[in-house]
N, C-alpha and C positions, 0 to 999 in steps of 0.2 A: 109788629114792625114790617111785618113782609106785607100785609096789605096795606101798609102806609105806604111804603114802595110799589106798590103795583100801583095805585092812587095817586100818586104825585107823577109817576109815568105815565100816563094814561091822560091826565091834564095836560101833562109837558107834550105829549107828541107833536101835537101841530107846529111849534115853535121848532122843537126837535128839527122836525123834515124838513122848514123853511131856513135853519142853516147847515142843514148836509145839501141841500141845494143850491146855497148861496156859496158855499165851497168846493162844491161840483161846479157851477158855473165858472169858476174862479180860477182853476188850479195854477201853481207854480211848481217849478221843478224842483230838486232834492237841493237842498243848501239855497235856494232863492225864495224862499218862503216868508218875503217883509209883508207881502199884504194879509195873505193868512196870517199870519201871526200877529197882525194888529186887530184884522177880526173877532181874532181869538181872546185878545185881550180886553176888546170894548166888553162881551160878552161877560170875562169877568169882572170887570170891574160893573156892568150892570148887576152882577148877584151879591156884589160885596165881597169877594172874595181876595182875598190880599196875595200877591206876584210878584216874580221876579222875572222882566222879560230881558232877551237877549242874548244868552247860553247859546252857545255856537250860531252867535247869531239870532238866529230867528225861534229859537228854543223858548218856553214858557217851564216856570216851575210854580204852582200853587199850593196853596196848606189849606185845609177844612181841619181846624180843631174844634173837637169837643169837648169833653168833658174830662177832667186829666189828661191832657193832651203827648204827655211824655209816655203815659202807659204802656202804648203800644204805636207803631207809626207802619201802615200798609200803603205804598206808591201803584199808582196805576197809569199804565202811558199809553199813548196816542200817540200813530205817528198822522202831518200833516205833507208829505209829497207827493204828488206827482209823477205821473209818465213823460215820455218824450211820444204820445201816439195822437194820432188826427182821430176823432171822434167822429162815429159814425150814428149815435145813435141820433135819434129826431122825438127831441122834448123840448121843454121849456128853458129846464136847466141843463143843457148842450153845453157844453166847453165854450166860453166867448176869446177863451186865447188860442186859437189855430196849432195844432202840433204839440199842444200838453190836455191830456187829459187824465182825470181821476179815475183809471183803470185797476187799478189794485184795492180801493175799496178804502184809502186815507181818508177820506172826505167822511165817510160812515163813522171812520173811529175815532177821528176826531170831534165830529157833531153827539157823537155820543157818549165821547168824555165831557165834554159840555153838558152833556143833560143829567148824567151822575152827580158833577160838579155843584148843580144847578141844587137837585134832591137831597143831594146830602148834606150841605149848607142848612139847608130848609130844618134837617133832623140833627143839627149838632149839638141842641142841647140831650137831644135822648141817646146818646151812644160817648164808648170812653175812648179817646186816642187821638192820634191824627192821621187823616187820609193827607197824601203827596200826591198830588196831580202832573204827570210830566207829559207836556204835546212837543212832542219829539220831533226834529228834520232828518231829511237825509236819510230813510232807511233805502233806497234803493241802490243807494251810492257810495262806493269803498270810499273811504273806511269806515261810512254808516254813522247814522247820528249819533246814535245808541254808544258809541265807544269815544267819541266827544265830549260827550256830556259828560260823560262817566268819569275825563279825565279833568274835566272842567268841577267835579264833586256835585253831578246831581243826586250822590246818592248818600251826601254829608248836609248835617245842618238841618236836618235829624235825617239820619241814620236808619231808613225802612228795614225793618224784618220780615220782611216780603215784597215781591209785586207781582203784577196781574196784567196781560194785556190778553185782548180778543181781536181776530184776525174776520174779515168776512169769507165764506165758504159758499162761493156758489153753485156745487152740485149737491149743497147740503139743503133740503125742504125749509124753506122759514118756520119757526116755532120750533126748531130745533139746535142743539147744541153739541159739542163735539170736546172730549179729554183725553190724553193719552199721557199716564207719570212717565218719567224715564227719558230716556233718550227720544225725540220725536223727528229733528231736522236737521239737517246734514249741516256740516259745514262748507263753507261755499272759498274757491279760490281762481284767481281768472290769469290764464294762460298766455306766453305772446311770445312767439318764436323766431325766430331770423332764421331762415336755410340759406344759404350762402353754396353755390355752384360756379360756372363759369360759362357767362350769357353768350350769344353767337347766333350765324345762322342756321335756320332749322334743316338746311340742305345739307349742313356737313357734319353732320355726328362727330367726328373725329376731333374737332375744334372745339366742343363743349362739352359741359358735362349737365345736365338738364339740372336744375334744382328743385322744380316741379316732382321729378321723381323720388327724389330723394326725403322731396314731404312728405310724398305718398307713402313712401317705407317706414319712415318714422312713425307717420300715423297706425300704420297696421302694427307694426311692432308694438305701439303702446298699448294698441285696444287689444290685443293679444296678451299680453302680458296682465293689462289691469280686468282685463273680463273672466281673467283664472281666480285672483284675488275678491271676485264677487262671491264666491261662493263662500268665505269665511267672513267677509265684513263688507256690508254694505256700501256700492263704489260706484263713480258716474265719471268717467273719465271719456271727454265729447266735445271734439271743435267742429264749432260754427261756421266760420270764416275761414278763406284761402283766399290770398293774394296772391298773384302771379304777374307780373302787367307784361305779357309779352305780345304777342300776333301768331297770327296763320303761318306764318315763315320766322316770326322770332325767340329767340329762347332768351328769358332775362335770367339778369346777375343774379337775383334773390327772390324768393318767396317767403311771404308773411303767411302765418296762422295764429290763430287767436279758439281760446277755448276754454273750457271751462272741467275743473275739479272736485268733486264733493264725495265726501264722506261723514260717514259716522266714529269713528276713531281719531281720537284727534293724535297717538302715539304713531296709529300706521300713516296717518296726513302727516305727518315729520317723517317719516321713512321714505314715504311716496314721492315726496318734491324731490328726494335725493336720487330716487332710482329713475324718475322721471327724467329726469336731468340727463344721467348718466345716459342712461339707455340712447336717447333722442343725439347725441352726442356721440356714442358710439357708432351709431347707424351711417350717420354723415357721413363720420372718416371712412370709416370702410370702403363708403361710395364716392370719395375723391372730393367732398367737401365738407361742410364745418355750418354750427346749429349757434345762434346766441337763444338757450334756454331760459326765458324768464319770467318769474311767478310772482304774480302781485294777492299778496295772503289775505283772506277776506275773515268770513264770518266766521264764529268757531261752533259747533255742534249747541246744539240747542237741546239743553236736558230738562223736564219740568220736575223740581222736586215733590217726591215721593207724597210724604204727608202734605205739604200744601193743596198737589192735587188733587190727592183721594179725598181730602175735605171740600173742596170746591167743588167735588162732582156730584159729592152728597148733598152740599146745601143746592146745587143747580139741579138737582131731582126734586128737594123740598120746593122751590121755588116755579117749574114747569112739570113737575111730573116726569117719573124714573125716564115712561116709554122716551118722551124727548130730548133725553141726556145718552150722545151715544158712544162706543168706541173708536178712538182713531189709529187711523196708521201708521207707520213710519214712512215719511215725506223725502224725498232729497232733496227739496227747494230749500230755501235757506232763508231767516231771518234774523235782522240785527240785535233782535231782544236775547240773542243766544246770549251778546256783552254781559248783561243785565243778570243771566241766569247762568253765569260765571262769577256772578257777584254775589248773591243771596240766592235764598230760595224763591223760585219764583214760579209762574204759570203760564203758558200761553194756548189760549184755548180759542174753539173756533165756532162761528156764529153763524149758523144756517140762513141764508142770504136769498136761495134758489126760489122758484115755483114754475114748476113744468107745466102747470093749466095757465098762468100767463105769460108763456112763452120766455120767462124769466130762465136765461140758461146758458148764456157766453158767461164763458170761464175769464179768469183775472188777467188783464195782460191784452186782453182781445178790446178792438176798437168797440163793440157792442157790448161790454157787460155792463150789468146796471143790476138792481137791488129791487127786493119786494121792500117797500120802506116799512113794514109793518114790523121788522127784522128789527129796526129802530128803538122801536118799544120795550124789547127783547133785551136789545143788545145792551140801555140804557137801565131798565131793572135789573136785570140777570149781577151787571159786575158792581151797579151801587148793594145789591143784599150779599156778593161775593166778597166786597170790601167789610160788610158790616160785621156777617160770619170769620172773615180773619181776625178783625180786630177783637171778638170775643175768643178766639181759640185759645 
């Protein structure tokens, strides 16, 4: 079976890369995803494969049954979004929508749940169970497609006892793979504060009370507070943003900040929003003004279970060779698949993407990153023999 799958990969590439291309060229943002996801669709209905479009939208849900199809049921997801970023690189398949491009690597996971799609259809009569196809929206974007779907029952009608998604890694060498069981990825929450002072001009101290200052104090009081807390549980407490809109001579009514929270504990992230609160609130009054503290609750902690992944990391040794399966870290980035692996046991593993001899090497998120598509071939055997090996466990 594994060289039937490396064999039906190896055929499929070319098509493969002409629609990570065709979705590279294409992208749309988190929740606007009507053209991808009719791509997505022509695609299946070219393999035969029977769909349900429309799930939040632009969501896709597909079934490959085989052989006693109730046996066992393994879902594997794609997500299909989008950046909000201008595209710098200079190819063929260039972003032709101005200001959205496929920087996080959707376009990859998408075109190569399609080629899975594509393979394991092909081998349904030789294998027992059903693979659940889900191309996901909105992972970029609160409240994340991932927790949509899930409320919409992508994960009812049958019922997976597992899933699987792979992430692209571009400081990882292509021909390589990446697993970590456990706890991997922070949970993600985003910040938005009102400081409230008393605006004036900047000639008379007496007449105002800066509120610019009073962020600043805020702000060190938090990262003081939460960078003691690093040392018992991994914590990322970091704004981005400061609004002030005053002048050279003027002090405004309010300053805005905006920022962001992540951790690994999802009991001390219920602690944390409260003492964050509190604290940022304290601060104000003492200095003559007043905070609206408010926290808009994201992703939750992203744990892979234990035995799913110690077995995926084996058969991803059988299938590349031990040296190419490597260890990973604990990440504070965050992803929506955390919903998913809150629900079942699930996996999310990472597909070496990078090559440092063809200058392949901006990171996710950057106007320049781009993919060795050889990664493709990788990316599309690796989780059709990951699905095949669950479905026998």
């Amino acid at each position: 079976m594994k060289q039937k799958i490396k064999s039906l990969t190896k055929n499929s590439l070319s098509e493969i890369i002409v629609i990570r291309r065709h979705l590279h060229a294409n992208p749309e943002l988190s929740f606007e995803e009507y053209n991808t996801s009719d791509y997505i669709a022509s695609k299946l209905k070219e393999y035969n494969i029977p769909f349900k479009q429309g799930m939040v939208k632009t969501g896709i849900v597909a079934l490959i049954e085989g052989n006693n199809p109730s046996k066992k049921i393994v879902a594997l997801r794609g997500d299909m979004d989008a950046l909000p970023i201008i595209e710098k690189n200079i190819c063929d398949y260039r972003s032709k929508n101005e200001g959205v491009m496929h920087a996080c690597g959707h376009d990859v996971h998408s075109a190569s749940l399609l080629g899975v799609a594509k393979i394991l259809n092909e081998l349904k009569n030789e294998f027992e169970g059903t693979i659940k196809l889900i191309f996901q929206p909105g992972e970029e974007k609160l409240p994340g497609g991932a927790s949509l779907m899930i409320k919409e029952g992508v994960l009812n009608d049958p019922k997976p006892g597992s899933i699987f998604a792979q992430h692209v890694f571009p400081s990882m060498e292509v021909g390589k793979v990446g697993f970590k069981s456990g706890m991997y990825m922070a949970s993600t929450d985003e910040i938005y504060v009102t400081v409230n002072g008393i605006g004036g001009h900047a000639a008379m101290p007496s007449e105002y009370n800066n509120p610019l200052l009073i962020a600043s104090a805020i702000m060190m009081e938090l990262n003081e507070a939460f960078m003691k807390k690093v040392q018992k549980t991994p914590t990322v407490l970091a704004f981005g943003k400061i609004i002030g809109n005053g002048a050279t001579n003027v002090i405004p009514q309010e300053v805005k900040l905006e920022g962001t929270f992540r951790t690994m504990d999802e009991v001390w992230r219920k602690e944390a929003h409260i003492k964050m609160k509190m604290l940022a609130e304290s601060v104000a009054k003492k200095m003559g003004g007043s905070c609206d503290f408010n926290i808009e609750h994201g992703y939750p902690v992203l744990v892979n279970d234990e035995t799913v992944t110690n077995n995926a990391r084996i058969a991803a040794e059988e299938y590349l060779g031990k040296e190419n399966v490597e260890e990973l870290s604990l990440r504070m980035t965050a992803e929506d698949f955390a919903f998913y692996s809150q629900e079942l046991p699930a996996c999310f593993y990472r597909l070496g993407t990078g090559n440092i001899s063809k200058g392949i090497t901006s990171g996710v998120h950057t106007a320049t990153f781009d993919i060795d598509e050889q990664a493709l071939e990788i990316g599309v055997g690796l989780m059709a023999w990951l699905a095949l090996n669950e479905l026998k466990s």
